[in-house]
C-alpha positions in Angstrom: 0.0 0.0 0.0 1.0 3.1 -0.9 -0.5 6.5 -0.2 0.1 10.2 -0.5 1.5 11.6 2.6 -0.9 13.5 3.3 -4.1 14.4 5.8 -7.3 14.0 3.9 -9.9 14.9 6.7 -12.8 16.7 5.8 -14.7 19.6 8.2 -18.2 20.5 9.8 -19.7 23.9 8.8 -18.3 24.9 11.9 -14.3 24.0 11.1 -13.7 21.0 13.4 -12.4 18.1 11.7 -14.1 14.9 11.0 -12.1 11.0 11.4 -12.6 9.0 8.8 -15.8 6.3 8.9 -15.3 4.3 11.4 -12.9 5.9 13.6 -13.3 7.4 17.0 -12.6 11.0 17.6 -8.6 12.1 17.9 -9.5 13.0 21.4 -10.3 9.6 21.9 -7.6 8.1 20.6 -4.5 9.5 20.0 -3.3 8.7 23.4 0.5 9.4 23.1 3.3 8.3 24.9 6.2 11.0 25.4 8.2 11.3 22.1 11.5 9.4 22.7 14.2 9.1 20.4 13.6 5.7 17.8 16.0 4.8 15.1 15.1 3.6 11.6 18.1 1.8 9.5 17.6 2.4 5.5 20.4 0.2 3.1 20.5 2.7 -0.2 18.2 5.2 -1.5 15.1 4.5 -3.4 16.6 7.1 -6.1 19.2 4.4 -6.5 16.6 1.8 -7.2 14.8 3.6 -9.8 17.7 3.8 -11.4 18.2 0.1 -12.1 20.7 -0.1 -9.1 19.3 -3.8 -7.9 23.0 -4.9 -6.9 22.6 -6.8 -3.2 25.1 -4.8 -0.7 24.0 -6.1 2.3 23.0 -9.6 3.8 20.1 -10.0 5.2 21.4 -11.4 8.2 23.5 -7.8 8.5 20.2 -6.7 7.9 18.8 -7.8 10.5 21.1 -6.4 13.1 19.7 -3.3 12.4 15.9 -4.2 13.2 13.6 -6.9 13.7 10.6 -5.9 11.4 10.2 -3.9 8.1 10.1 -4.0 3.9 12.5 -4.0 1.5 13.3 -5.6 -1.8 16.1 -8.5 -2.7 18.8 -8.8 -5.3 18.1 -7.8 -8.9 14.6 -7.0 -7.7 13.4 -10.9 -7.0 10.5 -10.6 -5.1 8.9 -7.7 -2.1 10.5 -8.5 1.1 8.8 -8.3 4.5 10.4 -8.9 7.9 7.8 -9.6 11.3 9.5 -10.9 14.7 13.1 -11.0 13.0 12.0 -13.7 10.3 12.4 -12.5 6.9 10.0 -13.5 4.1 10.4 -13.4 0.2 7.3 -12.5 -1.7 7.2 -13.3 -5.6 5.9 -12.3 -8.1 2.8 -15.4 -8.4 2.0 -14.2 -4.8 3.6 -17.2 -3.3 5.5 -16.8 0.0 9.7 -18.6 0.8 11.3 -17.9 3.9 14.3 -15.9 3.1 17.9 -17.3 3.7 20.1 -14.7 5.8 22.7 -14.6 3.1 20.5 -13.5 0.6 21.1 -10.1 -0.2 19.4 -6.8 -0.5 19.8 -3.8 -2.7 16.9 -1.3 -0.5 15.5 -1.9 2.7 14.0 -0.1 5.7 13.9 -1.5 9.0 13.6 -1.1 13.3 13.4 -2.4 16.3 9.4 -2.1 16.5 8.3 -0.9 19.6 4.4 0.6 19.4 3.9 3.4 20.4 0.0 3.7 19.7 -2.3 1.6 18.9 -6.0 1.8 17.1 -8.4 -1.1 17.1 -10.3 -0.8 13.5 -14.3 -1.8 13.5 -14.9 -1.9 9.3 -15.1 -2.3 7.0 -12.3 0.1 5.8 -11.2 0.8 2.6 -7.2 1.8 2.0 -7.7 5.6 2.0 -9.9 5.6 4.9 -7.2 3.8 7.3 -4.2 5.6 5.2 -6.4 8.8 6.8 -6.6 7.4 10.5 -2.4 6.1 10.1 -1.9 10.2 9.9 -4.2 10.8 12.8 -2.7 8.8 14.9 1.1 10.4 14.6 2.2 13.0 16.7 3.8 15.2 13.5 3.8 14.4 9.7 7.4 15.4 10.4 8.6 12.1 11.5 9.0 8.2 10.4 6.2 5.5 12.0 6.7 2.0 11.6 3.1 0.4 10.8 2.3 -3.1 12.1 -1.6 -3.9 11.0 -3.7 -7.0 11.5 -6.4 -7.5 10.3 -8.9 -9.8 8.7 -9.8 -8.4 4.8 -13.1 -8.6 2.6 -10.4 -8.9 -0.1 -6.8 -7.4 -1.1 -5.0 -6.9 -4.0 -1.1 -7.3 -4.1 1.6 -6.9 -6.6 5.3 -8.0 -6.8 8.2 -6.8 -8.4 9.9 -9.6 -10.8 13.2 -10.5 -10.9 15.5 -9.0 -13.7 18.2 -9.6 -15.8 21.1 -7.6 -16.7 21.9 -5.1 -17.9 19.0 -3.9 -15.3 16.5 -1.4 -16.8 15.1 1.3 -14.5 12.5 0.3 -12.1 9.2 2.3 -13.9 9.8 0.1 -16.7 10.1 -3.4 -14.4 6.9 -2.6 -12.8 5.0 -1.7 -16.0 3.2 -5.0 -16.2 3.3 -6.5 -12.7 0.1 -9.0 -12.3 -2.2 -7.8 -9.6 -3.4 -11.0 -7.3 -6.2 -10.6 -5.5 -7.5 -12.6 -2.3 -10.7 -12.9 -0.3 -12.1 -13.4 2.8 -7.6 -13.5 3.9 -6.2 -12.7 7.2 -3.0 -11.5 7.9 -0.4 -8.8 8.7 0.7 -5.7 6.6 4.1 -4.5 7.7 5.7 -1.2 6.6 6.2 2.6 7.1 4.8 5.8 6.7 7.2 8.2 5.4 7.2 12.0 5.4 6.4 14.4 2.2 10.2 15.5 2.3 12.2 12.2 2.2 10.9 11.3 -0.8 13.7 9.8 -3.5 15.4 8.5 0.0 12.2 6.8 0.5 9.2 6.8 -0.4 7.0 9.1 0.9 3.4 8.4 2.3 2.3 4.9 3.6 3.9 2.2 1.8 3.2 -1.6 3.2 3.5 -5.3 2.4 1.5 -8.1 3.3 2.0 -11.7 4.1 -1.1 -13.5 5.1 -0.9 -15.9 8.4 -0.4 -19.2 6.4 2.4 -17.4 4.7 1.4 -18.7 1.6 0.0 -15.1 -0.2 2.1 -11.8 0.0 3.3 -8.7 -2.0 2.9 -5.2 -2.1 -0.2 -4.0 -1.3 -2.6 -2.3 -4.1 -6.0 -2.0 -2.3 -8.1 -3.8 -0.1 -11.3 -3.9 2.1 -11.0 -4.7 6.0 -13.3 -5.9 8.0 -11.8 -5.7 11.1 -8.1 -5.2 12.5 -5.8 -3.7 14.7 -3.1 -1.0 14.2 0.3 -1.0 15.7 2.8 2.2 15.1 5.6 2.7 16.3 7.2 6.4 16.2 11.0 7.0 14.5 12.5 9.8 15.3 16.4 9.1 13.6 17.1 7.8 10.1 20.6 6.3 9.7 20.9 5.1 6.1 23.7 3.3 4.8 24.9 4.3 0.9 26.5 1.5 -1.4 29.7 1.7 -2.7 29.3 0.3 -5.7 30.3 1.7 -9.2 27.1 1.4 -10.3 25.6 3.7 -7.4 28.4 6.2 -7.8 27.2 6.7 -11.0 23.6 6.6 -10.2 21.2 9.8 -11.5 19.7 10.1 -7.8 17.8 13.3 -8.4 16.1 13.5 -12.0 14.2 16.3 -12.7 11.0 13.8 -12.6 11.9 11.8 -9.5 8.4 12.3 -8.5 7.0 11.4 -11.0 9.5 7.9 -11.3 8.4 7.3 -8.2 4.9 7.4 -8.2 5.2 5.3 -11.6 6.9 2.4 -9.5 4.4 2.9 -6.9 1.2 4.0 -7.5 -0.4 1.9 -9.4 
């Protein structure tokens, strides 16, 4: 899933804002702990993987000495990645579901430690923009990272997956062009990922951007759209971003900041 960063809320005649359907007042919910500092680890840039730079440069099990839970992709772009309770798991492009060997390696992920800071029971059914709308009500600032853990059971969701390339590797609008969308009903399981503010995008990519795996680990990807029923949200505050840059050739080289990286992005993305 991935979602404009941004807060979509509509107002009463009088000015007060409205939650989305379904939601309980802010007042109501939003019950915050005291901002303490949280790091988020980032391997490589997601400028760098639009540009066709799916060279592996770290292992996962590196990887995972940075955090227990987040998204990423692997080597030469085979499969979405997604990483619950330190265990990390390989989503193809058929929706099928491998658990991922730690010396597998990764050209882009984003992980943490995930420690929740908040958390949102969800009565449905919701549709993707209504619970991207209650992720930015329940942050403390649009300014900072939150690590999203959600489960829930769905009505139905659709997932795509990235599929592995060969070389020379083209730029990652064009790999995503024809991605299959796989769609599942009446499925329960986790989505994992982060939402990411307006101004790191090209590091990241900015707005809500998830996976999902479902609880038989047998159906995953990258989320397109869905209906839930029923769920629970989990999200867990980041206030530092240490990312890590290659030192490949290849990234050296790397355009990281076209004129259209926007646009590239929401190409790979959105769709």
């Amino acid at each position: 899933m991935t979602t404009t960063a941004k807060n979509t809320a509509t107002s009463d005649p009088q000015g007060h804002r409205r939650p989305a359907r379904g939601a309980a007042p802010r007042a109501h919910r939003a019950r915050h702990s005291p901002v303490v500092r949280h790091e988020v680890f980032q391997t490589s840039l997601m400028s760098a993987l639009l540009d066709g730079i799916y060279d592996g440069d770290m292992t996962l099990a590196e990887l995972l000495g940075h955090g227990n839970f987040g998204l990423g992709t692997f080597e030469a772009l085979d499969g979405e990645m997604i990483i619950l309770d330190s265990v990390p798991w390989q989503l193809r492009v058929d929706g099928s579901v491998t658990r991922a060997s730690l010396d597998q390696l990764t050209p882009f992920a984003t992980v943490t430690n995930f420690v929740p800071s908040i958390s949102e029971e969800i009565k449905g059914p919701l549709t993707r923009a209504e619970l991207s709308e209650l992720v930015d009500h329940l942050g403390v600032s649009a300014n900072y990272l939150y690590g999203l853990h959600i489960t829930g059971d769905f009505e139905w969701i659709t997932t795509r997956t990235v599929r592995r390339q060969k070389r020379p590797f083209p730029p990652m609008s064009q790999t995503t062009s024809d991605e299959p969308v796989v769609r599942q009903t009446q499925t329960s399981g986790v989505m994992a990922g982060f939402r990411t503010p307006l101004f790191e995008q090209g590091i990241n990519v900015a707005g809500c951007h998830v996976h999902y795996v479902n609880n038989e680990h047998t159906h995953g990807g990258h989320v397109v759209d869905f209906v839930m029923n029923s769920g629970l949200i989990e999200v867990c505050l980041g206030t530092d971003l240490r990312v890590r840059l290659p030192l490949s050739e290849a990234f050296q080289d790397a355009d990281l900041a076209p004129d259209d990286l926007d646009e590239q992005v929401r190409a790979a993305e959105h769709h």
